[in-house]
C-alpha positions in Angstrom: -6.8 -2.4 16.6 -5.7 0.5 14.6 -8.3 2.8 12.7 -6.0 3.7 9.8 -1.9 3.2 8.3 -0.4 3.5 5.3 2.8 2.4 4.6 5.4 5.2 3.4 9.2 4.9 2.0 11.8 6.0 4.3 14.3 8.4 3.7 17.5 8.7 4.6 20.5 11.1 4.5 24.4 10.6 4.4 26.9 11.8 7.0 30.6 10.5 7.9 30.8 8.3 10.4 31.9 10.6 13.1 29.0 12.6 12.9 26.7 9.6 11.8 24.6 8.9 9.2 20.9 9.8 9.7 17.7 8.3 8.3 14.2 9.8 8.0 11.8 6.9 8.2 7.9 8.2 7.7 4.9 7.5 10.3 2.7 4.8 10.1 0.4 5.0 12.4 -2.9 2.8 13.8 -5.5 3.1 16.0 -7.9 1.4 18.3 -10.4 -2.1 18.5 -10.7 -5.0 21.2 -12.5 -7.9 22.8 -12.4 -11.6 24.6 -15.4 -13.9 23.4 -18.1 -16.1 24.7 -19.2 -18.8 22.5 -22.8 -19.0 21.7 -25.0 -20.9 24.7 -28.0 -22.0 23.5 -27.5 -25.3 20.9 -30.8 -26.4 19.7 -31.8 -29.5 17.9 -34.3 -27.5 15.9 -33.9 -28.5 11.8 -33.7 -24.4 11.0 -29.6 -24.2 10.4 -27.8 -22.6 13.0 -25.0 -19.9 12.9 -21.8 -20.4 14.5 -22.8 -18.4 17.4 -25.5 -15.9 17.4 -25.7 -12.4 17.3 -26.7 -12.1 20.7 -22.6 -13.6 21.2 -21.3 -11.9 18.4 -22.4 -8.5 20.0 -21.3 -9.7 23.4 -17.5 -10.6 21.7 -17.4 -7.0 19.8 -18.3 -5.2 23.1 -15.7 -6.7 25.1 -13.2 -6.1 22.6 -14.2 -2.5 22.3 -14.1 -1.6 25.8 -10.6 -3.7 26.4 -9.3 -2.1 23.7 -10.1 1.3 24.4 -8.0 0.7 27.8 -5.5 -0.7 26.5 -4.7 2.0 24.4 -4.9 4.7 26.5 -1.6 3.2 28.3 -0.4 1.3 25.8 -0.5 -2.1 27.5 0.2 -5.2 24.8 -0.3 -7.3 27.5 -4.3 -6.7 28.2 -4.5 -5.8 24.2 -3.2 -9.6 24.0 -6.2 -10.8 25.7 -8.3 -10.1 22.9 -6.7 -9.3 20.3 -4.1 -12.4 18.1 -2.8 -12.7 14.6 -1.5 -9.4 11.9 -3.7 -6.8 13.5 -1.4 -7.8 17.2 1.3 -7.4 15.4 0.8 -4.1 14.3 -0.8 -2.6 17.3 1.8 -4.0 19.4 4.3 -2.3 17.6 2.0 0.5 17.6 2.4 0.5 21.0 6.8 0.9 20.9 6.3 3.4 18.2 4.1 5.6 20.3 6.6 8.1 21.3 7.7 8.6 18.0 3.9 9.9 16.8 3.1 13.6 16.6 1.3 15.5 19.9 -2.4 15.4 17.7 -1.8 12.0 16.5 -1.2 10.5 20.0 -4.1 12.2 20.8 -6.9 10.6 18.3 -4.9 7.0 18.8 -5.9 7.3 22.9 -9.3 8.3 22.6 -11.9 6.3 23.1 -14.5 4.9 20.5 -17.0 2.6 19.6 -17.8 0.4 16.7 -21.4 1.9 15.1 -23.9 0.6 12.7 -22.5 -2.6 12.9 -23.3 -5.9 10.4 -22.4 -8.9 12.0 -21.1 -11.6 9.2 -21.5 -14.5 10.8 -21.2 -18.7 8.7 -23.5 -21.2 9.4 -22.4 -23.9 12.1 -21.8 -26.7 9.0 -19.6 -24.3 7.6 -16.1 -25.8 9.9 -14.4 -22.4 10.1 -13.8 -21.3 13.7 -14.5 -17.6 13.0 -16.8 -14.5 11.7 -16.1 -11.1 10.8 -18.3 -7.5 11.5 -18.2 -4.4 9.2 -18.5 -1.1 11.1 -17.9 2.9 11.1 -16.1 4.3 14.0 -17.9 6.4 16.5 -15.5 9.4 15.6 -16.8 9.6 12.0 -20.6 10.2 12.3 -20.5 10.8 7.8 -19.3 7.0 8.0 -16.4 8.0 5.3 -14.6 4.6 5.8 -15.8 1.7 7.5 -14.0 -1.0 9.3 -14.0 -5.0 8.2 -12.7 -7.1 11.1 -12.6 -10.9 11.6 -12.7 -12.5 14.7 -11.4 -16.4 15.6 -10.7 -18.6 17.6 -7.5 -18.8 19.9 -8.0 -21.5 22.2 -11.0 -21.2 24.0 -11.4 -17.5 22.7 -12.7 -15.4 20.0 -9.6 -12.7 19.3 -9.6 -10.0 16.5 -7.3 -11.4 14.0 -7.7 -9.1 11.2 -8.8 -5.2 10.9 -9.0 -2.4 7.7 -10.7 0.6 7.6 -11.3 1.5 4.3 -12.9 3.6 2.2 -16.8 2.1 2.3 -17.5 1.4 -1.7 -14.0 -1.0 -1.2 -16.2 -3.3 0.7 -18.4 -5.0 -1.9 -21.9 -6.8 -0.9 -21.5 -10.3 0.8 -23.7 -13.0 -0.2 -25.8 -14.1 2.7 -28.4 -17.0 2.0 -32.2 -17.1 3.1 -30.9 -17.5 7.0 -28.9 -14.4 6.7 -25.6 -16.5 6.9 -22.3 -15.8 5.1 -20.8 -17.8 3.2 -17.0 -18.8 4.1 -14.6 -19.8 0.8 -12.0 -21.9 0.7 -8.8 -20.0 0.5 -6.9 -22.1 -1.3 -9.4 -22.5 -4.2 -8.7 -21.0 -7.4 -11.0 -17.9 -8.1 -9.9 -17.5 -11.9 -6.1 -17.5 -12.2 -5.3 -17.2 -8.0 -6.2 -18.3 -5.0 -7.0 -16.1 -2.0 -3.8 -17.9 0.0 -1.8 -16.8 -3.7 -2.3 -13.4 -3.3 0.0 -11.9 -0.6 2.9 -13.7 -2.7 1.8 -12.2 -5.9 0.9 -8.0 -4.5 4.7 -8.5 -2.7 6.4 -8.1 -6.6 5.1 -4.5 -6.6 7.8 -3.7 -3.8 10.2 -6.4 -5.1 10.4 -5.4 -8.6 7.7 -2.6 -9.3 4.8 -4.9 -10.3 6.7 -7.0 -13.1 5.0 -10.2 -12.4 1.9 -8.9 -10.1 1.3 -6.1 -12.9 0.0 -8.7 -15.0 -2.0 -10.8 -12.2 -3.6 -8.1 -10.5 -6.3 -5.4 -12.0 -4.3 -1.9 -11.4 -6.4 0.0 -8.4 -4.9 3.0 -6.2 -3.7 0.6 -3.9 -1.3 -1.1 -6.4 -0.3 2.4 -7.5 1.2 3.6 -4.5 3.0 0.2 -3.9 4.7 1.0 -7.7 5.7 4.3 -6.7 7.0 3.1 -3.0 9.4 1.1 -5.4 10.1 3.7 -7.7 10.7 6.4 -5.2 12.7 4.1 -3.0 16.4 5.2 -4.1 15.0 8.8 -4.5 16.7 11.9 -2.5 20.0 12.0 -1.2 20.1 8.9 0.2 19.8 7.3 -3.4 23.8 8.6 -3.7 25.2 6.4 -0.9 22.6 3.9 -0.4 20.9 1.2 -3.0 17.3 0.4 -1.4 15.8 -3.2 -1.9 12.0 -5.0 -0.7 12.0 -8.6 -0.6 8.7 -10.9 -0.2 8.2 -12.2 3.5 6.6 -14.3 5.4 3.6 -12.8 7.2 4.1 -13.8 10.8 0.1 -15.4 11.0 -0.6 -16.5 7.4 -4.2 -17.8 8.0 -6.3 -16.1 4.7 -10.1 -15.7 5.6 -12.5 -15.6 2.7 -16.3 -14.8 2.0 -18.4 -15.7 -1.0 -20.1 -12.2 -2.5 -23.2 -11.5 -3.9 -21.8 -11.1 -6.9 -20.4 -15.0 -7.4 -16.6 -13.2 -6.2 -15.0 -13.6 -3.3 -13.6 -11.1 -0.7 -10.7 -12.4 0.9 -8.7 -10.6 4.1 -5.0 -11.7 3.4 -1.8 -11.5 5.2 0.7 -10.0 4.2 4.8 -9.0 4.7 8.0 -7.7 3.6 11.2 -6.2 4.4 12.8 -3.4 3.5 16.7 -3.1 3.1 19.0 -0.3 2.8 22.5 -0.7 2.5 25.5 1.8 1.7 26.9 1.2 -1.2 30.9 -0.2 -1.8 32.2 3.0 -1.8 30.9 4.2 1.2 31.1 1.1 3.3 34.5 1.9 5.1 34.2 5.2 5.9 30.3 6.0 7.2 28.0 4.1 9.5 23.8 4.7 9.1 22.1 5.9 12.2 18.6 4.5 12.8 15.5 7.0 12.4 13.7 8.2 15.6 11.3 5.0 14.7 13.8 3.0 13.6 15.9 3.6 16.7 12.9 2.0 18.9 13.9 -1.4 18.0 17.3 -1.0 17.6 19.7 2.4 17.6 23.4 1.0 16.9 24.5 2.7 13.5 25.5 0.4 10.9 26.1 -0.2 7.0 22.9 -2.2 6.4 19.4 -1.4 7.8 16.8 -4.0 7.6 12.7 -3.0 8.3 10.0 -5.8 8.7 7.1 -4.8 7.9 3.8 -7.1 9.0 0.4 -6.0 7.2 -2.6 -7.2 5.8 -4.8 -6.1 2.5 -8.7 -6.6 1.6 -8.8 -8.3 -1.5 -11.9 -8.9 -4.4 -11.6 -11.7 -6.5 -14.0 -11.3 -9.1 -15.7 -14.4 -11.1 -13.7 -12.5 -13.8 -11.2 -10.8 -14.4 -8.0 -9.8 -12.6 -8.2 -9.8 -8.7 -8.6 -6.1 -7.2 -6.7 -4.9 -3.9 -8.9 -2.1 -2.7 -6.8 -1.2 0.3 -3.5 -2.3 2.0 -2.1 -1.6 5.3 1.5 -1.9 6.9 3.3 -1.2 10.1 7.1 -1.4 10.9 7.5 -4.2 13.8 11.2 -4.4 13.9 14.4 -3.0 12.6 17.5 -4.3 13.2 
């Protein structure tokens, strides 16, 4: 799991094709989080409603996650990080993992080190609920202030619980989750309306603010620091010298795990974890296209270094969403990592 990324522009800059053409592509990075699951043992006929596994198992799952995690990162092995870890949060580690190299000395550093999850509230929906998963909110053992805390959900592949989802964000962009009088959360429907959208609507809505600057999204979504930096991604992206032989285009994609998870807050709102995916096209323009070739950045170059005239980035991420009972939905915090570029 990664503790932090943001999600930057790239730029590039223009050389003849003899000497190449070179791009500048910014760092994104993550950092650590990991376990495999055990399901909750003890069933009971007792009328009191049961969780879908205790906290007893929800503590066991984080723990094992942790401490894999920890390992795998250190050496940078996807394979164990597979073994408890699935969905948006694999993807980006995983390319974590490729981009390493690329990462500056102190950066490489913090990624490697060990942590743990601290003051931990387990969010766990009652057994009649039908979902297959739960989620924990946490502060990393490396920030003792608790600045930012983590919201992670854990499901079910297979037989096993996997972390599926992970933020770390700033802690007032968590808002309070409803829990009833057994201390159970309540999971929401993702593909009921909350106001104008839908949880599952909201990853193809906050995409426009890449595609076209916020145009359609601008008027969906409540403007918050997030959606700010995605409108200046899209303003800056022909900026610099690159802007003179290159035209730079986002388009909406498909996130490569679309499941949204959702939780009822105290509030009447929901708080939903969503999905979400884009690429990122540059492409020289017509005048330059015969004569120059681009040359990959260092992190670009990871997935694939042959120069050419177009350069396509896919980017796999995942945002922490509030939908209030009114008013526009608010993005509190988005992250991205580049998983291929070809």
């Amino acid at each position: 799991m990664s503790r932090s990324t943001t999600k930057r522009s790239p730029r590039h800059h223009l050389v003849a094709i003899a000497a190449g053409i070179t791009t500048a592509l910014t760092l994104t990075a993550c950092g650590p989080d990991s376990t495999t699951a055990a399901e909750d043992p003890n069933p009971t006929t007792s009328s009191t409603p049961q969780g879908l596994l205790s906290e007893a198992a929800a503590k066991k799952i984080v723990d094992t996650f942790q401490s894999v995690n920890n390992r795998a990162n250190a050496v940078r092995d996807a394979k164990l990080l597979g073994t408890v870890e699935a969905g948006q949060v694999y993807e980006r580690n995983a390319a974590d993992y490729k981009l390493f190299k690329t990462w500056p000395a102190k950066e490489q550093k913090t990624y490697t080190k060990a942590f743990t999850y601290e003051d931990r509230e387990y969010l766990i929906p009652p057994a009649s609920s039908g979902v297959s998963w739960f989620a924990v909110t946490s502060r990393s053992s490396d920030d003792p202030k608790g600045n930012r805390r983590s919201l992670t959900v854990f499901d079910k592949v297979g037989n096993t619980y996997k972390m599926v989802m992970s933020l770390w964000t700033d802690t007032k962009s968590i808002p309070k989750i409803d829990t009833d009088k057994h201390g159970f959360v309540s999971p929401v429907d993702p593909a009921k309306k909350v106001g104008a959208l839908a949880p599952n609507e909201i990853a193809a809505v906050y995409e426009d603010f890449f595609e076209t600057g916020g145009k359609t999204a601008s008027q969906k979504l409540a403007p918050t620091p997030t959606t700010k930096t995605s409108v200046q991604i899209y303003k800056d992206r022909n900026d610099g010298d690159a802007g003179t032989w290159s035209t730079t285009q986002f388009f909406a994609a498909d996130p490569a795990h679309p499941k949204v998870y959702a939780l009822r807050l105290e509030d009447g709102g929901v708080l939903a974890i969503v999905p979400m995916a884009h690429t990122e096209e540059q492409m020289l323009k017509p005048a330059y296209m015969g004569s120059f070739l681009i040359t990959p950045s260092t992190r670009e170059a990871v997935f694939d270094s042959t120069r050419r005239t177009v350069i396509t980035n896919e980017y796999q991420g995942q945002g922490i969403v509030e939908l209030p009972r009114t008013g526009k939905p608010l993005a509190h915090d988005l992250e991205y990592q580049l998983v291929d570029s070809r």
